[in-house]
N, C-alpha and C positions, 0 to 999 in steps of 0.2 A: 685614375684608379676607379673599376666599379664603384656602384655605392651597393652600402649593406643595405637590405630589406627587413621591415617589418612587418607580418602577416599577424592582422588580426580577426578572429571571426568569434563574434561577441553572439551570444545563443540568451534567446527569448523563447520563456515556455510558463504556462499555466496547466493545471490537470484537472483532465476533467473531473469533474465534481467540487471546484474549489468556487467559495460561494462569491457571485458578483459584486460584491462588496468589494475583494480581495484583489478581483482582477481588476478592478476601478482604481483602488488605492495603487497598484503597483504601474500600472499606466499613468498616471500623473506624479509619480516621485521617480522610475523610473525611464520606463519606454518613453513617455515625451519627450522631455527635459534632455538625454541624451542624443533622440533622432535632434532635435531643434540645435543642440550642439554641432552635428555632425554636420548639420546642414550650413553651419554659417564658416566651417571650415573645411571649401570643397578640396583642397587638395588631399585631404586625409583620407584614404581608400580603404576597403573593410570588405570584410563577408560579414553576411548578417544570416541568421538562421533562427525561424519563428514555427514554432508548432501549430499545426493544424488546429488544437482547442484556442489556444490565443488569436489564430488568425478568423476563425471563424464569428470569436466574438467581438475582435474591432471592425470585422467585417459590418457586422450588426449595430453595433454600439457608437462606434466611430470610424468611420469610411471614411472620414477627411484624412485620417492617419494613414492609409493605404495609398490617398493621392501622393500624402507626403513623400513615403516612399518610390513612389513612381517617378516622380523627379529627379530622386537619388538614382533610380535607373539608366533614367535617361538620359544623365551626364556620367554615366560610368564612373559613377564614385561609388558605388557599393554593387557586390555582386549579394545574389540569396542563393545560399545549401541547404541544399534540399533533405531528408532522409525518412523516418516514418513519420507521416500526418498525424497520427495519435502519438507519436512518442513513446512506442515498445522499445522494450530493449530485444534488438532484432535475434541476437541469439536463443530467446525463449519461449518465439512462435513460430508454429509450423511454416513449411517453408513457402508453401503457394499466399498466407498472410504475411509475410513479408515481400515480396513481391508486390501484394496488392497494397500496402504501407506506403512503399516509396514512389510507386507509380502517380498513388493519388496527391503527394505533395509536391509531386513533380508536376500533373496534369494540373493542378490549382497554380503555382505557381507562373505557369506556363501563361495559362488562360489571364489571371490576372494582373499579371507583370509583363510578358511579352519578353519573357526572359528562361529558359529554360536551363533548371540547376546541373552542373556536373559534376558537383561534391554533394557529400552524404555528411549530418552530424548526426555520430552514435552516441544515443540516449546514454546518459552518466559516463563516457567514454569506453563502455564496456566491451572489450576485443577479446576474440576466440580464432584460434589460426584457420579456420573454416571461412572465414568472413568476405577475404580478396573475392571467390567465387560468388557466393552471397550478393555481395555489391556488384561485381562487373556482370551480372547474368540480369542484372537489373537498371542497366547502363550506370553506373554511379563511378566517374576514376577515380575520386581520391576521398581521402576523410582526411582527420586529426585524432590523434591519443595523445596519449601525455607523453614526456620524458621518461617517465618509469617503468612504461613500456618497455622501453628500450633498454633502459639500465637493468631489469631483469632478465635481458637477452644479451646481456653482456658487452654493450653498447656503452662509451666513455662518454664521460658527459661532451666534452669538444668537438665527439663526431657529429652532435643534435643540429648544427645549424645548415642543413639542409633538407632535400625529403628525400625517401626511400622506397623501393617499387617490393609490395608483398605479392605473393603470390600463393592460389590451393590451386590444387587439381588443374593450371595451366591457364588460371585466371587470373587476372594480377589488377591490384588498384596502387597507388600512390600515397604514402603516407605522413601528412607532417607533424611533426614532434612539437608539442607544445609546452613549452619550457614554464616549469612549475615556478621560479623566480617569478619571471613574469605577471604568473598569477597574483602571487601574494605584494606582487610591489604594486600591481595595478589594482586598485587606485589609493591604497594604504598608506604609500609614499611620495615624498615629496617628487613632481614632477620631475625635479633634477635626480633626485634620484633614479629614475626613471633611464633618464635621457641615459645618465652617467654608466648604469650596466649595456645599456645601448651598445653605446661608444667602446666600450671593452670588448666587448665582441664583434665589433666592426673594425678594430683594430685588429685580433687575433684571427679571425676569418674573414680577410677582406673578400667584398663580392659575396658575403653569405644571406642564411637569410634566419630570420626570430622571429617565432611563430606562438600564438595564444591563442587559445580557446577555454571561452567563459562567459558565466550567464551574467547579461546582462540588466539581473537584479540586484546586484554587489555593486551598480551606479546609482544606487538611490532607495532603494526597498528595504537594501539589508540596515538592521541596527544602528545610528548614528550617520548613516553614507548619503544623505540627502544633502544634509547642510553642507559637510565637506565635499560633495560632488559639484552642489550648483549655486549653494548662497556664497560658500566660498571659493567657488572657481574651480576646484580641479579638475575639472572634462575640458572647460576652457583655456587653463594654461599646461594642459596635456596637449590638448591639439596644438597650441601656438607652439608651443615645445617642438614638435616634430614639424610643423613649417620652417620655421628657423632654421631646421637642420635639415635642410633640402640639400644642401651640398653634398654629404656623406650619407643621407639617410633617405629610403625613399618606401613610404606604405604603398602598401600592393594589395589588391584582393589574392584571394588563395588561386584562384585557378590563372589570373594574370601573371601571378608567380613562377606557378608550376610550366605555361604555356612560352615560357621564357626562359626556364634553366632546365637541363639535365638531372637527373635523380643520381644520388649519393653510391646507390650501388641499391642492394637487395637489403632488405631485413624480415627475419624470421622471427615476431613474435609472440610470447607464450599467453594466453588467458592471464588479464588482466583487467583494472578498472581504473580507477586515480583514486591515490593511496588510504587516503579516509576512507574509501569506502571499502576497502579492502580490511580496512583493519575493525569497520565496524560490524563486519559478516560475520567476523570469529562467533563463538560462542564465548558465553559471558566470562567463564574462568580464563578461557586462553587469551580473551583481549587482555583481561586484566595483569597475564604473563607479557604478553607483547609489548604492551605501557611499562611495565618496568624492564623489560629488553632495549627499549627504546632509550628508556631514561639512563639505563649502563653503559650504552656507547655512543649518547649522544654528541660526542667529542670524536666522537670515528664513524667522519663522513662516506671511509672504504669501506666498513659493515653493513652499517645503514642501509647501502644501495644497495644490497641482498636479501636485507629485512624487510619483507610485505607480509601479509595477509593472505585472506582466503578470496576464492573466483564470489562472483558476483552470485552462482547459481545458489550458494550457501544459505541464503536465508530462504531456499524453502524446507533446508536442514531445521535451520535456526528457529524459524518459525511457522507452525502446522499451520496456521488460519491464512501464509501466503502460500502455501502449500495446495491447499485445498480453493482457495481462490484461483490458482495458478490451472489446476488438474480441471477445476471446472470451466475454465475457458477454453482448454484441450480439447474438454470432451463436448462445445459447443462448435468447436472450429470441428473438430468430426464428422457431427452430424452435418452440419452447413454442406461441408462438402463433400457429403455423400450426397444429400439432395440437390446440389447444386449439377450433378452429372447426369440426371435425369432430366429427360426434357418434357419440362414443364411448360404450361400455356401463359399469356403475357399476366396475368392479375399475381398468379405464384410467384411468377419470376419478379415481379415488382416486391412482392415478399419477399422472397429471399433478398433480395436487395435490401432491404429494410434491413430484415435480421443480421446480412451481413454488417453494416453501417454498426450495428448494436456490440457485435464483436469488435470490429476491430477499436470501437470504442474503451470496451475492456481491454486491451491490452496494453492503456497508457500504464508507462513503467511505477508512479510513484507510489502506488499503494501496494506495490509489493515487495515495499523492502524498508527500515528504519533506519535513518542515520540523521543528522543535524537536519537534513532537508526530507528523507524520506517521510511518506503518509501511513504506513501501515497502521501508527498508535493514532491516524485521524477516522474515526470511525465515519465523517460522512465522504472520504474519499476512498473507506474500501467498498461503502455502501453503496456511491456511485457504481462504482466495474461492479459489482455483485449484481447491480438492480438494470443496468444495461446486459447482464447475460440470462435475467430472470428474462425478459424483455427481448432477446434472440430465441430462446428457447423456445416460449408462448408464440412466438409467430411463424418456428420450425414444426412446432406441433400442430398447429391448424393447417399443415400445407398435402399429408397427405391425406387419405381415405379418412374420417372421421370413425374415431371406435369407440364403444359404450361406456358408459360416467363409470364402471369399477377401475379401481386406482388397478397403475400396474406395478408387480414389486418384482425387484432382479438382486441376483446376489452377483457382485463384482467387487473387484479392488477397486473401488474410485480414485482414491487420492493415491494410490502408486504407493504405497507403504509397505505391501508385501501381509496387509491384513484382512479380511474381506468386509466389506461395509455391504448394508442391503438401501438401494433407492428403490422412492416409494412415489410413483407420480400418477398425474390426474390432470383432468382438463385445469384443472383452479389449485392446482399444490405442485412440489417435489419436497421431499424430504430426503436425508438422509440419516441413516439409524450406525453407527458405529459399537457391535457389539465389543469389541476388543478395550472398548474406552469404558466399562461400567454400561453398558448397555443403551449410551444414551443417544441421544438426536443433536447431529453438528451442527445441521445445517434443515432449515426449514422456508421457502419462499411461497410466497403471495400470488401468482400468477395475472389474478383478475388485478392488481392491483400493479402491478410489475415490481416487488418490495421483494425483500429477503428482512425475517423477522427474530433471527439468531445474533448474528454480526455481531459477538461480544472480542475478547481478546485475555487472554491468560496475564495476568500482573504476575510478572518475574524482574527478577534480580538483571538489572542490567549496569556495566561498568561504572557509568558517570553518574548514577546512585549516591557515591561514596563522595559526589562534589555536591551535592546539595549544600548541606551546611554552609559551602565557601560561595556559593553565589551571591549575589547583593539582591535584595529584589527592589524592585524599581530603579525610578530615576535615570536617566541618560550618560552616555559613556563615551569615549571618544571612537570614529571610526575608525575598527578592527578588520581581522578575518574573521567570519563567522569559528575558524578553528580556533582562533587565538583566543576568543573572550566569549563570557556567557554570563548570562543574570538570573535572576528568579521571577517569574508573572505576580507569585504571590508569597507569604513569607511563610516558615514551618511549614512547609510545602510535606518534608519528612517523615511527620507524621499522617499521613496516607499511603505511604511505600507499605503495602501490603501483600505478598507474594502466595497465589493459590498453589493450591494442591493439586488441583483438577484442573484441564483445560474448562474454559465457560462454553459447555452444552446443557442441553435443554432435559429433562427427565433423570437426572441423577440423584440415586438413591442415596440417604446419607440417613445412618441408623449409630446414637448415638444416646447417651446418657441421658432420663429425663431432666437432669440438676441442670442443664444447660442451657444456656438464655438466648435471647438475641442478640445482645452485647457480645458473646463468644460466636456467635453465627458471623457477624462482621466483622470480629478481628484473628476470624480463621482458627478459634479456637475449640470446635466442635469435636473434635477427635475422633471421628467418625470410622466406622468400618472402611477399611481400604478394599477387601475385596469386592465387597458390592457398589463401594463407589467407584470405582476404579477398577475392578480386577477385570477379565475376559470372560463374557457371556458364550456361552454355547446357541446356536440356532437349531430351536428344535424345529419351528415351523414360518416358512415364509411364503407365504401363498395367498390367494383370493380374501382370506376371510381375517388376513393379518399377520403378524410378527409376533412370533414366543419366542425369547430368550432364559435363558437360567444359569443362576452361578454358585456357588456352594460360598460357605465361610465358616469358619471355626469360631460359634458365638458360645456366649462371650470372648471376647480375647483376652479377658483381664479375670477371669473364672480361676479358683485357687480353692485348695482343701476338698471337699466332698463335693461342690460345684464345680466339676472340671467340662470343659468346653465340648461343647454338641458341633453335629454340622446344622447349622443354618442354610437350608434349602429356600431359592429365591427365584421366582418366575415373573418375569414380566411382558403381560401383554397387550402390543399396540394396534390399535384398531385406527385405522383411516374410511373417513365416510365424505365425499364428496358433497354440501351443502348448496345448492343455490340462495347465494352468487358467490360462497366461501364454504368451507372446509371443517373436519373436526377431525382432533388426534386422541384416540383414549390411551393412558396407560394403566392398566391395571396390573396392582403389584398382591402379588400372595410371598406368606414367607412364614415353613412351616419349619418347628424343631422337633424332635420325637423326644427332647428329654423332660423327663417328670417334674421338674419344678420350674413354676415360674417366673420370668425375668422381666421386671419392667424398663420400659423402652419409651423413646420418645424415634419414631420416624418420620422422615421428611423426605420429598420428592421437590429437588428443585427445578424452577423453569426460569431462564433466562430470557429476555426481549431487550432488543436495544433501538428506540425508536428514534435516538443520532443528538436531539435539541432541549436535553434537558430545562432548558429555562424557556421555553417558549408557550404561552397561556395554551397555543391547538394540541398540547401535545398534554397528554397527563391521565393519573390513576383515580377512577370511578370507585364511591363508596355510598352507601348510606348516609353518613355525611358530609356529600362533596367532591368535588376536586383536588386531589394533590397534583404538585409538578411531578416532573421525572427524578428528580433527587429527592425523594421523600423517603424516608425511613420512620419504619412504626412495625407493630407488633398488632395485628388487629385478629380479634378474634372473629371467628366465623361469622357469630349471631351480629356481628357491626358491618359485615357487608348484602347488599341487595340480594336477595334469596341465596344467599353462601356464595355470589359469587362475586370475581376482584376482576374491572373493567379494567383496560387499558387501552386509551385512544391517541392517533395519530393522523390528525385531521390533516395535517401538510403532506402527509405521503397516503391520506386516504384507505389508512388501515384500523381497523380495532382488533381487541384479542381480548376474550373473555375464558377467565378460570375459575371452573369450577370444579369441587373435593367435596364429593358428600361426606358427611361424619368429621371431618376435621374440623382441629379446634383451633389452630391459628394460621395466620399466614404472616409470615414474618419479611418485610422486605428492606432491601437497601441498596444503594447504587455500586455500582463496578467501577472506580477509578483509580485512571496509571496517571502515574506521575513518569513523564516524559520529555525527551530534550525537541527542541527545533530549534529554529535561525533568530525566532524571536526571544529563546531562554527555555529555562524549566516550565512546563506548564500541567496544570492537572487537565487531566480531560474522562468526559461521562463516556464511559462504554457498556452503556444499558445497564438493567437492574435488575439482582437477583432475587427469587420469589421463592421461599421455601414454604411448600403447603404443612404441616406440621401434626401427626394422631399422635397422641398418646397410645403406649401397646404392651399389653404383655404377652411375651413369646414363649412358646414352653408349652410344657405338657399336653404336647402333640395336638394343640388346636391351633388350626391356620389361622392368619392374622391377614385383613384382605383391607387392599384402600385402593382408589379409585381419582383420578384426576380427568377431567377433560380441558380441553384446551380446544377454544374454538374464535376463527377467523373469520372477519367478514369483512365488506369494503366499510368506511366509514365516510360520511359528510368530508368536500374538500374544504381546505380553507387555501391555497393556491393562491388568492389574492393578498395572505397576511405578507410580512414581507421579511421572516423569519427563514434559516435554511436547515 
């Protein structure tokens, strides 16, 4: 009787921007300790599949690991698959950057190993019926997606134990189903366990084959998986497990597999991802339906396999800041290769070269999207992609004819919204101004310094909110699935769930009661005009000499009896001045009413900075007296800061930002933090800190009310040597 197969291909991946600490810690609990297993049981056969960021840094850090590997080559116990070197999810870059994605971890591969891949792993399993072309047009014949792939193409689960030839437009790859059991018993269950589903499907499909695909940080990284992986054996009596059962049972790499059997027949299927992450794309109410959809027929395994989620593309629905991260690597692959077609002499073309390397860098998958493992809520992994396309840009801009220090400003839809935003760039800036959002600045970068100095994130209401309460925090737990169990980093975590109003941009108007304090500024309790914070600016002028915007509001809103409500008339205008070796943004606000009686007012202009390391000594707020961290919160009045103005330094990314408000009386500040899930539990995290400049005003009887903020950038001293990230 044939024996049944088992195909496993275990996927190693770090992203870029995750701090060497991390990649250190997970290299020694998990990548070693598993290859050293692998190695002392050669008959156990495998694909292995390692990202471009991970490989680049053992390359660096530890090459004896790379020998390791080569050994495993050269007995044909491990094959490597290949697919994008940065680890895009290949459906969401253009198509000549995927192309160049695969080629490059194939040509690394190749060179280093002497082993050339002819499997592709797709970043989070994410599949689009577009994709068979995609891959075979880039030589790639097969991948892996999950079973539920399949199951939502109408595929029984008994048909899973083989593979499938997909095909687009008359291109076809090879597909293996990688059986979600699998996943969760590996390494959660007892090895007999293990064996024991084995055996039943090598009984029911003799001569088949069982196929997995999983990162091999769930062997030692994840929560509790250390001890039970290697102090107490289970990678070692996993492996001894399937030697024993050489008679009936025999591991294969993926392409040994494939180069041995016939494919199952065709299958056709639909946009998909593996199911967590489908169900974590929803929007916040509809997951919260799907979770109790799920909990209703969890006893009906036939509905179930109908119930998924939304496509992977959703959270740049779900969320604007991956949205606008997303749009802005689009429109860096653009320009690239629009200069890339011109023929340039060897110093440029080395440029481009460069800038390319900086793209394709940005389009590692994890900071654009949240779920148990996504980065989005980790501000220095979106800050990484953001400050790698700041850093493509600056090197796209110096490549053609040099043109004069006045900024250039364009009205466009940037982020594909269907609203027009105006960018505002310079040798040493780009900005972007979103009139439709309160008039304010999304998005602001560094140039001279390669930084982007925005990078906040909107605290919203998300599902797993409502488990707070039920997490433990601390202490050790036994090994789980990261879906099965969660803790808390720290306790009353809850009371910091604080959900804005406004996306966090830079220059937003907020015109509210003077009774109102700092303590209601923090806990969102300012009740501020919505139309000027938030409503849609008109573009009166965007040209050479700056940006006017205007938006009307019905002030008072809360006006009654013989005080009934005026239009409140509001202009604001930004000035961009090119500074050697940094930059300056003015915004000046006027805001007049034509009605007779006076209204007193307290308004504020806030400015958002997120400079990523709140606890770090190089990082922190400049006063009269002192340094504060990045988490400080206070109320300082004007006359307590160095001639009216509030420093803010960033010696490890080599930026400062100085604000200054003439006539204002306070600056009120305090930090931006989401309470968010990962692999490690609840955790709170800094997403920079909000700065409301603060006049006192009364509005009315037709005299303008004028204030003034400037915001200016410069490089700052490094500190590069501290050891902080």
């Amino acid at each position: 009787m044939p024996k049944f197969h088992l195909v496993l291909l275990i996927h190693a991946h770090q992203p870029i921007g995750n701090f060497d600490a991390v990649f250190e810690q997970v290299y020694q609990r998990a990548y070693l300790p598993f290859l050293d297993c692998l190695a002392r049981h050669p008959a156990v056969r495998m694909g292995l599949h390692y990202t471009g960021p991970l490989l680049e840094w053992l390359e660096e850090r530890h090459p004896e690991f790379l020998d390791r590997l080569r050994e495993l080559v050269g007995r044909r116990q491990v094959e490597f698959v290949g697919g994008g070197f940065y680890e895009p999810i290949l459906v969401s870059i253009p198509r000549q950057d995927q192309t160049e994605q695969i080629s490059r971890l194939r040509d690394y591969l190749t060179q280093k190993f002497g082993q050339t891949p002819a499997g592709a792993w797709l970043a989070e399993r994410v599949w689009e019926p577009q994709l068979p072309s995609i891959l075979a047009s880039s030589e790639v014949q097969y991948t892996l997606v999950d079973d539920m792939h399949f199951l939502a193409a109408g595929f029984e689960q008994d048909q899973l134990f083989g593979d499938y030839i997909a095909e687009d437009c008359g291109q076809m790859v090879r597909l293996l189903p990688g059986l979600k059991r699998l996943r969760y018993v590996l390494p959660f269950a007892a090895p007999e366990v293990a064996l024991g589903f084995l055996r039943e499907c090598a009984a029911s499909h003799p001569g088949g084959m069982a196929a997995m695909g999983d990162d091999c940080e769930k062997f030692g990284a994840w929560p509790g998986t250390y001890n039970h992986c290697y102090r107490d054996g289970w990678v070692d009596r996993f492996f001894v497990s399937l030697e024993a059962s050489s008679d009936w049972l025999a591991t294969a790499t993926p392409g040994e597999y494939l180069a041995s059997h016939a494919p199952l027949g065709r299958a056709d299927l639909p946009t998909a991802c593996y199911a967590e992450m489908m169900e974590w794309v929803l929007p916040t109410p509809a997951r919260n339906e799907f979770q109790r959809m799920e909990r209703e027929f969890a006893a009906r395994p036939d509905v179930l396999r109908f119930l998924r989620g939304g496509p992977w593309r959703g959270f740049f629905s779900k969320y604007p800041e991956s949205n606008l991260l997303h749009k802005k690597m689009l429109h860096v692959s653009g320009e690239l290769h629009l200069l890339a077609s011109r023929p340039w002499r060897s110093p440029k073309r080395a440029q481009l070269a460069r800038a390319r390397t900086h793209l394709l860098r940005a389009q590692c998958n994890d900071a654009y999207w949240h779920g148990v493992f996504g980065g989005l809520y980790s501000p220095h992994l979106r800050a990484a992609l953001w400050n790698e396309l700041v850093r493509a840009e600056t090197l796209l801009a110096e490549i053609p004819a040099s043109r004069g220090s006045a900024p250039r400003i364009e009205r466009t839809d940037y982020d594909l919204d269907g609203r027009e935003e105006v960018r505002v760039t310079s040798r040493t800036m780009a900005a972007l101004l979103r009139p439709a959002d309160g008039g304010t600045l999304l998005a602001l970068d560094f140039r001279t310094a390669g930084v982007t100095l925005i990078n906040s994130i909107q605290r919203r209401a998300e599902t797993y909110h409502s488990r707070l309460r039920e997490a433990s925090s601390g202490g050790a737990g036994p090994a789980v699935s990261i879906h099965e169990g969660m803790r808390a980093k720290e306790g009353e975590l809850e009371r910091f769930l604080r959900y804005d109003r406004w996306p966090r941009n830079t220059f937003r108007l907020l015109l509210f009661s003077p009774e109102k304090k700092i303590e209601d500024y923090q806990d969102l309790r300012l009740d501020e005009d919505a139309a000027l914070a938030g409503g849609v600016y008109a573009i009166h002028d965007a040209g050479p000499s700056g940006v006017t915007l205007a938006c009307e509001s019905s002030w008072p809103s809360t006006a009654s009896g013989e005080n009934s409500p005026e239009l409140l008339c509001c202009t604001k205008k930004f000035t961009f001045a090119q500074q050697k070796p940094g930059f300056q943004v003015g915004c000046e606000i006027e805001l007049v009413s034509a009605q007779a009686y006076s209204q007193p007012a307290s308004v504020g202009l806030e400015i958002v900075l997120n400079l990523l390391a709140p606890d770090e000594p190089d990082r922190y707020f400049e006063t009269s007296a002192g340094r504060h961290p990045l988490r400080w919160a206070a109320a300082v009045p004007a006359s307590g800061l160095q001639q009216g103005r509030l420093r803010i330094v960033d010696q490890w990314q080599g930026v400062a930002a100085t604000i200054e408000a003439p006539d204002a009386a306070q600056f009120w500040i305090a930090p931006i933090e989401t309470v968010s899930e990962s692999e490690d539990g609840f955790e709170r995290v800094y997403q920079g800190s909000q700065i409301l400049i603060v006049w006192p005003a009364e509005l009315g009887a037709g005299t303008p009310w004028r204030g003034q903020v400037i915001l200016g950038v410069e490089p700052a001293p490094s500190s590069r040597s501290h050891s902080g990230g």
